[in-house]
C-alpha positions in Angstrom: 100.4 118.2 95.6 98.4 115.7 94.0 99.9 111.9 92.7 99.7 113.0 89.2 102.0 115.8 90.0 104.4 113.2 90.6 104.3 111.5 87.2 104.2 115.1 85.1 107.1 115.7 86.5 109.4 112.5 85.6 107.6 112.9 82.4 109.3 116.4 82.2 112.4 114.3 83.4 112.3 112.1 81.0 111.5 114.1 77.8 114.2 116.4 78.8 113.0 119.3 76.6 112.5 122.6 78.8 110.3 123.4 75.5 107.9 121.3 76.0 104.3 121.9 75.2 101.1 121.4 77.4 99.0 119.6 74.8 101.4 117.3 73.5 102.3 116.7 77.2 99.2 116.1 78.0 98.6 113.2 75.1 101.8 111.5 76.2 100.6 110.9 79.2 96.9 110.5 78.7 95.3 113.2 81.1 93.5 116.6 80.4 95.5 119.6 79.6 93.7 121.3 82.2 95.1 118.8 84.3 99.3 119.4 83.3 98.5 123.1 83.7 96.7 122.4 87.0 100.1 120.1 88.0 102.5 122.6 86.2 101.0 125.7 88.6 101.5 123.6 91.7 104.5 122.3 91.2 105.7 125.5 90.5 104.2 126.9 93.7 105.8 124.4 95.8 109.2 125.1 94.2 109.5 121.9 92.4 109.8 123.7 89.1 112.0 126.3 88.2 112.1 129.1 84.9 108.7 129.7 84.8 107.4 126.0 85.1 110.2 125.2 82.3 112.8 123.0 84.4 112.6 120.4 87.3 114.1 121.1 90.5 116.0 117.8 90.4 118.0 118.0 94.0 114.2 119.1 95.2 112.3 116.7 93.2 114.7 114.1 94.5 114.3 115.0 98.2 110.3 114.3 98.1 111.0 111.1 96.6 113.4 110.4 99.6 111.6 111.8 102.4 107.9 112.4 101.3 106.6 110.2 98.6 106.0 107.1 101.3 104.6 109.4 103.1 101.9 111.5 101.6 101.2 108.7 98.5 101.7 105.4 100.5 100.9 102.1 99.2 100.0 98.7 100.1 99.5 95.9 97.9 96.3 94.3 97.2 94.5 91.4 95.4 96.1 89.6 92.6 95.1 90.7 89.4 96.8 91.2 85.8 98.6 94.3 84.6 101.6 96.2 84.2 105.0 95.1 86.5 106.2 98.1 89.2 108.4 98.2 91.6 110.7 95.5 92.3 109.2 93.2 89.7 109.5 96.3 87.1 112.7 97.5 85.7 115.3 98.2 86.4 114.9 96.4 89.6 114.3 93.2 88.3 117.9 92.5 87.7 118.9 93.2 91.0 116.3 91.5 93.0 115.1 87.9 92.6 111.3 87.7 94.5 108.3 85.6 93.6 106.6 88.2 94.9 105.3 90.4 92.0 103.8 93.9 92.1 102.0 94.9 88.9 99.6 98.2 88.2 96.2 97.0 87.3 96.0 96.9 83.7 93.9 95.2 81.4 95.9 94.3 78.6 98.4 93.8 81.0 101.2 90.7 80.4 102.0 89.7 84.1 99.8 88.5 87.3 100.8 90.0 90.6 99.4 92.2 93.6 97.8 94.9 93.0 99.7 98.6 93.6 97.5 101.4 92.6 99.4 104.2 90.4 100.0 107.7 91.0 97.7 108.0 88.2 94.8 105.9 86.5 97.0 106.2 83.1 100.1 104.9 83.7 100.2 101.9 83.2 99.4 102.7 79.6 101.4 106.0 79.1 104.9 103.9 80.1 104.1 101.8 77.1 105.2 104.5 75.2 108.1 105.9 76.8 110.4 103.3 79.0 112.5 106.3 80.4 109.2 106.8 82.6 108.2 103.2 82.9 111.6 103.2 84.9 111.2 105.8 87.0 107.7 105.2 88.1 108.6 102.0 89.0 111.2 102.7 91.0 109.2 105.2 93.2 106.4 102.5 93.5 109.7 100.4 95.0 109.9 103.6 97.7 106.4 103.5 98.1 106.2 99.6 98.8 109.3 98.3 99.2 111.1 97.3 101.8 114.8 98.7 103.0 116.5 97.1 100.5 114.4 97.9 97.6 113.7 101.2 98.7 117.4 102.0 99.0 118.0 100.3 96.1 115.3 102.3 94.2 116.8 105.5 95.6 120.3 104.9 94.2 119.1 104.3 91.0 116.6 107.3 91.1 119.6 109.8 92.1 121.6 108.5 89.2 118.8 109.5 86.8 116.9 112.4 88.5 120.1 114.7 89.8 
């Protein structure tokens, strides 16, 4: 598995269409198509697609999230900088939890300062402009990846409601 993996996947998630195609895949989310092919043939090796790379193992899916993601794609926040709110500070969290700590993906155009938290992949920050389904997953994993028990159960409520 590699961190992009990760985000072509709730990309799959959130387009919902088991007909989706590679190319336009790949311009939604800003990488190669060599790379969603690349992603789509592991993913499928590892079980976390089903029908011939077509549908997302969503109790599987899930279950990395839960017990893995920390794990093999941890993160620690770094210097302040401008870009894109994650996590906690992202939504949907930032209803639930007040913090004047703020976690952002570096982003030039970005609207927010916080610490640093690097994304599963260099284009996020500029692929959830166009499609807020993903913005709020991604954010909530970054809350598993960073966050502390209560965000990360939090995030992990809210990701079961919307990935199972």
């Amino acid at each position: 598995m590699k961190p992009q993996d990760i985000v072509v996947l709730a990309k799959l998630i959130s387009i919902n269409d088991p007909d989706y195609i590679q190319i336009a895949l790949a311009e939604m989310l800003y990488m190669s198509q060599s790379e969603i092919s690349s992603s789509i043939s592991r993913s499928s090796y590892a079980g976390l697609l089903m029908n011939k790379g077509r549908e997302v193992n969503r109790k599987l899916f899930f279950d990395f999230i839960k017990y893995g993601l920390a794990v093999v794609f941890p993160q620690h926040p770094g210097a302040i900088v401008r870009g894109t709110l994650t996590a906690h500070s992202g939504p949907p969290l930032d209803m639930e939890i007040v913090s004047e700590e703020k976690y952002v993906w570096p982003y030039a155009k970005g609207r927010a300062r916080g610490q640093s938290i690097a994304p599963l992949y260099p284009t996020v920050p500029k692929a959830v402009i166009l499609d807020h389904y993903l913005y709020e997953l991604l954010a909530l994993m970054d809350a598993v990846r960073v966050g502390r028990a209560r965000e990360k159960n939090l995030a992990l409520e809210l990701l079961e409601q919307r990935i199972c």
